[in-house]
C-alpha positions in Angstrom: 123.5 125.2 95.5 125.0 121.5 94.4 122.3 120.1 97.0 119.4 122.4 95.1 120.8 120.9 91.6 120.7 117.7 93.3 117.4 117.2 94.8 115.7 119.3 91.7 117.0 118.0 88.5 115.4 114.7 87.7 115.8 112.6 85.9 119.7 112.3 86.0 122.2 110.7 84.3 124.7 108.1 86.5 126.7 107.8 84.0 128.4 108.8 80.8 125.7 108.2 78.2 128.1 107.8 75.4 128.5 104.3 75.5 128.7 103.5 72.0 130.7 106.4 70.8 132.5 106.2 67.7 135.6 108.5 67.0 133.9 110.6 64.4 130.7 111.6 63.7 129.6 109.7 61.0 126.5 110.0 58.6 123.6 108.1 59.8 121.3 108.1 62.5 122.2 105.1 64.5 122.3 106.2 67.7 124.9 106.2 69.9 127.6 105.5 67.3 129.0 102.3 66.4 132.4 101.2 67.3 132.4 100.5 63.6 130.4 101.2 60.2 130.7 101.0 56.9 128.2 101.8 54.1 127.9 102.3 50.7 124.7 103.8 48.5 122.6 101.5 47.6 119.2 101.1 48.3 117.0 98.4 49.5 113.5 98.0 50.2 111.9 96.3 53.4 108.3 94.8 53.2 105.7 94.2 56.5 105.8 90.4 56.0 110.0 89.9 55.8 110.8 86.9 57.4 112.6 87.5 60.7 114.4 84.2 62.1 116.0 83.9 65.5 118.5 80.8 65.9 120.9 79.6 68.3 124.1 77.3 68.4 123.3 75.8 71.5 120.1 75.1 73.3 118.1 77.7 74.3 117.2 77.6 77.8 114.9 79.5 80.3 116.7 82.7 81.6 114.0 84.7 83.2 113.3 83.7 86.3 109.7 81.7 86.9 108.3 84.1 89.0 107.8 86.8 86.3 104.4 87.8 86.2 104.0 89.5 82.5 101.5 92.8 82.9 102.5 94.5 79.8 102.0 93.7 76.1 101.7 90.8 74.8 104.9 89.5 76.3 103.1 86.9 79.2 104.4 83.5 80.2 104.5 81.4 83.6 108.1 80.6 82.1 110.2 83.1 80.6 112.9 82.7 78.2 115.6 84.6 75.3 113.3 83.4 73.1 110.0 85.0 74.2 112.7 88.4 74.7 113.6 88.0 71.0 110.5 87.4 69.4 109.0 90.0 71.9 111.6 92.5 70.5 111.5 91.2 66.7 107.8 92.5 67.6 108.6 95.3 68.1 111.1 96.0 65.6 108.3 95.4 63.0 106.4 97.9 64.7 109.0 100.7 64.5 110.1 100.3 61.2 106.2 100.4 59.8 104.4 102.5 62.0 107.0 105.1 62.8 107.0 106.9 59.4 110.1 108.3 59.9 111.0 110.8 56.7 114.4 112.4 57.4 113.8 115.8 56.3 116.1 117.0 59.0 118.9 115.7 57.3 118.7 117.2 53.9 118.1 120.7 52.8 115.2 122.3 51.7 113.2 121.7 48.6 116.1 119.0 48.2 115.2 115.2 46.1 116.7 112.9 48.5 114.4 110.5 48.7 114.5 106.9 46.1 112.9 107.5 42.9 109.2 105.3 43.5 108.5 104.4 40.1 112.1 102.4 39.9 112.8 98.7 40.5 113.0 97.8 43.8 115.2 95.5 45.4 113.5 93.8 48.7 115.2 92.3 52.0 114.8 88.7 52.3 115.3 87.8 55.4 116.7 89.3 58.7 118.4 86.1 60.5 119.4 86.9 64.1 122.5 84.4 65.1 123.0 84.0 69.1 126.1 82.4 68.7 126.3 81.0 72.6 123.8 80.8 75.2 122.7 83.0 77.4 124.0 82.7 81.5 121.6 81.9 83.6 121.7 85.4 85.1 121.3 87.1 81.8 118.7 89.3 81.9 120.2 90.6 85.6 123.8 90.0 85.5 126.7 92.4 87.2 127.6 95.2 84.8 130.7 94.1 82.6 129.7 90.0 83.0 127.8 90.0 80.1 129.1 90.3 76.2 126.3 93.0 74.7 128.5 93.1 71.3 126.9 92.7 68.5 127.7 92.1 64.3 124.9 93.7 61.9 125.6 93.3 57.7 122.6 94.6 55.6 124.4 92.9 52.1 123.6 94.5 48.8 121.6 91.1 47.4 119.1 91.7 50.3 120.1 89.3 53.2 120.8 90.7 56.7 122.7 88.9 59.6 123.0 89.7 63.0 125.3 87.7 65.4 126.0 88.5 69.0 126.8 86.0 71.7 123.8 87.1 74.1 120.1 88.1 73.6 121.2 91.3 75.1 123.7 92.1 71.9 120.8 90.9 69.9 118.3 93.5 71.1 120.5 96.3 71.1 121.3 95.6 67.3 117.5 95.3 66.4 117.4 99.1 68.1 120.2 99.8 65.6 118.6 98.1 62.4 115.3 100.5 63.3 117.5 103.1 63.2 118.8 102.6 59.8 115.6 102.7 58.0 113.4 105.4 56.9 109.6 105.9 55.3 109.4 107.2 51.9 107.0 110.3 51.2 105.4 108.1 48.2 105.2 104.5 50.7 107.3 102.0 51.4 110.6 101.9 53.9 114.1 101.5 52.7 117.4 102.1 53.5 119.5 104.5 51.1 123.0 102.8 52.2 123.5 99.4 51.7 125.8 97.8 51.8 126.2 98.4 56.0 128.5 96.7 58.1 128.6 97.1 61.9 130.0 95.7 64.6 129.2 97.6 68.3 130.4 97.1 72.1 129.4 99.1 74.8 132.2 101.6 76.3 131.1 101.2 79.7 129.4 98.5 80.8 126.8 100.5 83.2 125.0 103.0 81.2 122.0 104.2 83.5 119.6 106.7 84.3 118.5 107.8 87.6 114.4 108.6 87.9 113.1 110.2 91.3 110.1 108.8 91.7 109.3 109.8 95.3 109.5 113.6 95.1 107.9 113.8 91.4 105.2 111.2 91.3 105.3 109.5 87.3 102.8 107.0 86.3 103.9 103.5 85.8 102.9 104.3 81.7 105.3 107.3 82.2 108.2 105.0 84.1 108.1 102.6 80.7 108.3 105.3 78.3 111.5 106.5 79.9 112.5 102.5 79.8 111.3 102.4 76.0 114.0 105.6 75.5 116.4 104.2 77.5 116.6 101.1 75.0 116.7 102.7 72.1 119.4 104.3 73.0 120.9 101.1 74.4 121.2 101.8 78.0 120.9 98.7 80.6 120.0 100.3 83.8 116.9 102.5 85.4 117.8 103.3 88.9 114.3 104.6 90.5 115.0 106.5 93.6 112.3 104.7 95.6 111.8 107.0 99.1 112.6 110.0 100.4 111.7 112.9 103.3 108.8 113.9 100.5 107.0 110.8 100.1 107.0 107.2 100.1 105.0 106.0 97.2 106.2 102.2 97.3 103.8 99.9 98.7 105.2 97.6 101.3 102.3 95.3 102.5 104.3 94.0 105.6 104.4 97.8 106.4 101.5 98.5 104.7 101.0 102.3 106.8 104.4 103.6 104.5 102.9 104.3 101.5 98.9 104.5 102.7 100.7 107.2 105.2 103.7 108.4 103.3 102.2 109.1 99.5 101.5 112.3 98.4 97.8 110.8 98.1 96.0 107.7 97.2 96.4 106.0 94.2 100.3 107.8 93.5 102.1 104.8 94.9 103.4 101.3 93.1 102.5 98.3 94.4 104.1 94.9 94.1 102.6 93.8 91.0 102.9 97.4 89.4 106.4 97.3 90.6 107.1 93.6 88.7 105.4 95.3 86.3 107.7 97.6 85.4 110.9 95.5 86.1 109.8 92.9 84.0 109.0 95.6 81.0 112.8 96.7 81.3 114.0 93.0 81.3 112.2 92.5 77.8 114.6 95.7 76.7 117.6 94.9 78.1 117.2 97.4 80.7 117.8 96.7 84.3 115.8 98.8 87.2 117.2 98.5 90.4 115.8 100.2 93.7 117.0 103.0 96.1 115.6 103.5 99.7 117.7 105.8 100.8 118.7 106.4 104.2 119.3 107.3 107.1 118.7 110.6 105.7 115.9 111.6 103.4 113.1 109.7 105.7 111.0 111.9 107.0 108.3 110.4 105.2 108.2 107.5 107.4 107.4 109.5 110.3 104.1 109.8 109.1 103.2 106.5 109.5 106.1 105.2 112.0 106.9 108.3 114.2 109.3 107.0 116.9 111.4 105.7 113.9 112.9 109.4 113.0 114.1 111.9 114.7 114.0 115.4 114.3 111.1 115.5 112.5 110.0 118.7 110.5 111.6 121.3 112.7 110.9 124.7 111.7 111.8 127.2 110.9 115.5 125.9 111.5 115.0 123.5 109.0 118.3 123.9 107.1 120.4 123.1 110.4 118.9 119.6 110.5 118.9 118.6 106.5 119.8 120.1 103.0 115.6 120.6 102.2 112.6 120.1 104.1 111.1 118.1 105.6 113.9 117.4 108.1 114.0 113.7 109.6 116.4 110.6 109.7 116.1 107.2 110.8 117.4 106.8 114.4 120.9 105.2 114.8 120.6 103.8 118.1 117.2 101.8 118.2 116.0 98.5 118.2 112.7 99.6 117.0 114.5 101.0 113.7 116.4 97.7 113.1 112.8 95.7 113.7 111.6 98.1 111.0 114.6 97.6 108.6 114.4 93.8 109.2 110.6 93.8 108.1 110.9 95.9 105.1 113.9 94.1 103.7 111.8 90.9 104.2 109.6 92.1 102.2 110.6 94.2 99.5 114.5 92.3 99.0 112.6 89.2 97.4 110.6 90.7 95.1 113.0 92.6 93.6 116.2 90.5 93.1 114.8 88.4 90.4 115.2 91.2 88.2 118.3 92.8 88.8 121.8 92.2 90.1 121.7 95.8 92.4 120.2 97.4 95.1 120.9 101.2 96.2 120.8 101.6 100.3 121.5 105.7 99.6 123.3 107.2 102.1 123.8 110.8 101.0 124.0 114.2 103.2 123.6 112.3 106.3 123.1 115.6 109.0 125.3 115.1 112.0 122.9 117.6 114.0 120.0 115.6 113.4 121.6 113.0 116.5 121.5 115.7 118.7 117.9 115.4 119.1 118.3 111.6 119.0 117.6 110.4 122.2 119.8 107.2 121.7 122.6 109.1 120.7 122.8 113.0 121.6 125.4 113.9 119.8 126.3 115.7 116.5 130.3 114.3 116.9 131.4 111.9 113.5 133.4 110.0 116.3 130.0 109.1 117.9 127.8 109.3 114.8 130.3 107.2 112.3 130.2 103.7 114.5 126.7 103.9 114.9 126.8 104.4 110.6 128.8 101.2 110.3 126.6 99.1 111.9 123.8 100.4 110.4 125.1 99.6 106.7 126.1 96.3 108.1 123.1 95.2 109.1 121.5 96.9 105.6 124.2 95.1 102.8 123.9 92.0 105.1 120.2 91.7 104.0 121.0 92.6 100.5 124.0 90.1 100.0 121.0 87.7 101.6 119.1 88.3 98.6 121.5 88.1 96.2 121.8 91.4 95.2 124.9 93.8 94.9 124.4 97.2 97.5 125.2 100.4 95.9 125.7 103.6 98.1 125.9 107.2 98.0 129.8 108.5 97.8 129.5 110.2 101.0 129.5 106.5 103.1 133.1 105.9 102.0 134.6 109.5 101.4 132.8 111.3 103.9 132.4 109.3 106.7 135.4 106.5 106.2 132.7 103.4 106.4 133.9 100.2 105.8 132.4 99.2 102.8 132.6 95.5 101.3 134.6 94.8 98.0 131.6 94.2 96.5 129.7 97.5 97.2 129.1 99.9 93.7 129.7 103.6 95.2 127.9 106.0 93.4 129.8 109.7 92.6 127.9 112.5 92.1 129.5 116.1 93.5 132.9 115.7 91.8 135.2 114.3 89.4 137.9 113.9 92.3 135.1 111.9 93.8 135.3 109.5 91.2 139.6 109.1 91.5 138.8 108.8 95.1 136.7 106.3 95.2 138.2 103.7 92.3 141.5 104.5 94.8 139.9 103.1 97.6 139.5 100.4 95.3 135.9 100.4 94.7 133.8 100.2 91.8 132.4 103.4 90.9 129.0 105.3 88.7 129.8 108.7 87.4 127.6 111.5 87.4 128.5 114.6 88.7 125.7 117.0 89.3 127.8 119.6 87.5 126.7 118.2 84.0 122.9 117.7 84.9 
């Protein structure tokens, strides 16, 4: 059953969503909670043309890397910088507070007058000044989780003047999300806040707050992909982990292996190519929200037998299927084959590049590796974990090596350190999903660790 609930509820969260938590429910409809608020009951008024300013202490220098390729919005430049993510983000900010309409009913009761009285003076915002009060590292926008300050200082002040101060553009647009959130339209026209004066100063509780998207056995649009990425930064998340491949299909186009996806999707046209794939990186870097990649393997590959048959074994057996994998298709990546590391070599050639300058991770899987599978392995013959887990180490090896190569941090499924005693790197992010003890066990071991156990999907 915990393999069912695995493979079948999508998406999932890694971790504990409640990153900004407060202590006590509190009444507004920021969301997640502050660290800490304050308000009063006064209300103020906020006009279309408000004058939004974004300064900086220091210089502000170019943070996205050059080879962005903008494909959404409005948001393109050869060279990317804070600035183009604030004024993006003040964009859209702008957008939200007039275009939402937002009239919280919901929190009132019937037939109650909650709402400012329209034929009284009104007193109007100024200005919104946004402080970054240090530059951003160079590795901003794709930095390790807990290297980067998101904190952030919002005061709406009863004369009308706001300021927002945060150390990073990151804190900046996560309190933008928060100012939205603290507005609503009036029945009779207009947008106001009912609370003034607010005071706020936020931190993230955890410093990875992700969601997990399979987008290999449920095909979503890219359109679909940044809607969840919208969602994710409004409710200030910074990572999208997109499970990339597995034994259903293989919808991510790989033009030194370009038979994969042409092959391996469900049909043509539900697969990403590169520049969708920047695409949608690039979107979540404008938000504050990482997306990192998974191929998982050595299990869950069946898919690449339909293009690369030698490359698996035990492909599709039936009607034994359930000896050979935890759902069908069965297949895994050989363990003992030159042909599979010439593979491995190409695709990480290819697709490790283009994804690093957008995130600091990427996900090698790992999970419910089938012992029996190697029985029908001609290069290995055996289901035994004392055969099996040498031939595993080398193979990660070889993986993380190419990963480190590009700069990127490997994550893995929990089972590669608790299940079949790999020996991971310090560096390597192992991901919990079938227990709490998991968790304990793996920060023991003295590894990083993502929560998300598949009891609370």
């Amino acid at each position: 059953m915990q393999r069912l609930f695995k493979k079948i509820l999508q998406p999932v969260f890694i971790l504990l969503a409640g990153s900004f938590f407060a202590s006590a429910a509190i009444g507004i409809s920021v969301w997640p909670l502050p660290s800490y608020y304050s308000s009063g009951n006064n209300v103020l008024w906020i006009a279309a043309n408000v004058q939004i300013t974004y300064k900086t202490i220091h210089n502000i220098t170019n943070n996205l890397t050059s080879s962005f390729q903008t494909t959404i919005e409005s948001e393109s430049s050869s060279t990317s910088s804070s600035k183009l993510v604030i004024d993006a983000a003040i964009a859209r900010t702008r957008d939200r507070l007039f275009n939402d309409e937002f009239i919280p009913w919901k929190f009132h009761p019937r037939n109650s007058n909650f709402e400012p009285p329209s034929n009284a003076s009104k007193l109007y915002i100024s200005e919104v000044a946004l402080l970054q009060n240090a530059s951003d590292p160079t590795n901003a926008f794709k930095a390790l989780d807990g290297q980067l300050d998101e904190s952030y200082n919002l005061a709406i002040f009863q004369d009308g003047q706001v300021t927002i101060t945060s150390s990073s553009s990151i804190g900046l647009l996560h309190a933008l999300e928060t100012l939205t959130q603290l507005f609503y339209q009036s029945s009779g026209g207009g947008v106001y806040i009912p609370s003034a004066p607010v005071f706020i100063t936020d931190a993230p509780k955890f410093s990875h707050r992700g969601l997990n998207l399979d987008v290999s056995r449920a095909y979503y649009a890219p359109s679909d992909i940044m809607r969840t990425i919208d969602a994710l930064a409004w409710n200030k998340f910074n990572h999208l982990h997109l499970h990339a491949s597995d034994a259903q299909s293989w919808p991510l186009e790989i033009p030194a292996l370009p038979d994969l996806a042409k092959d391996g999707a469900y049909m043509k046209g539900l697969s990403y190519s590169p520049q969708i794939l920047a695409g949608i990186q690039e979107y979540g870097a404008y938000r504050g929200v990482q997306i990192s990649i998974e191929i998982d393997m050595p299990g869950h590959t069946a898919s690449i037998a339909l293009a690369y048959p030698n490359l698996i074994a035990a492909f599709n057996v039936q009607p034994d299927w359930e000896t050979y994998s935890a759902e069908p298709p069965t297949g895994q990546l050989k363990l003992n084959s030159s042909a599979v590391y010439d593979f491995l070599d190409t695709l990480w050639s290819d697709l490790l590049p283009r994804v690093s300058p957008y995130t600091a991770y990427f996900h090698t899987g790992g999970d419910e590796v089938n012992s029996n599978v190697y029985q029908l392995d001609e290069g290995v013959k055996s289901n035994k974990s004392s055969v099996i887990q040498p031939l595993l180490q080398k193979f990660i090896d070889f993986n993380h090596a190419h990963v480190r190569a590009a700069g990127l941090t490997p994550i893995v499924w929990q089972e590669q350190l608790l299940q079949w005693n790999l020996t991971l790197g310090s560096d390597v992010v192992v991901q919990t999903w079938l227990s709490d003890d998991a968790l304990a066990q793996t920060v023991a071991a003295g590894h990083k660790a993502l929560f998300g156990n598949y009891n609370y999907w």
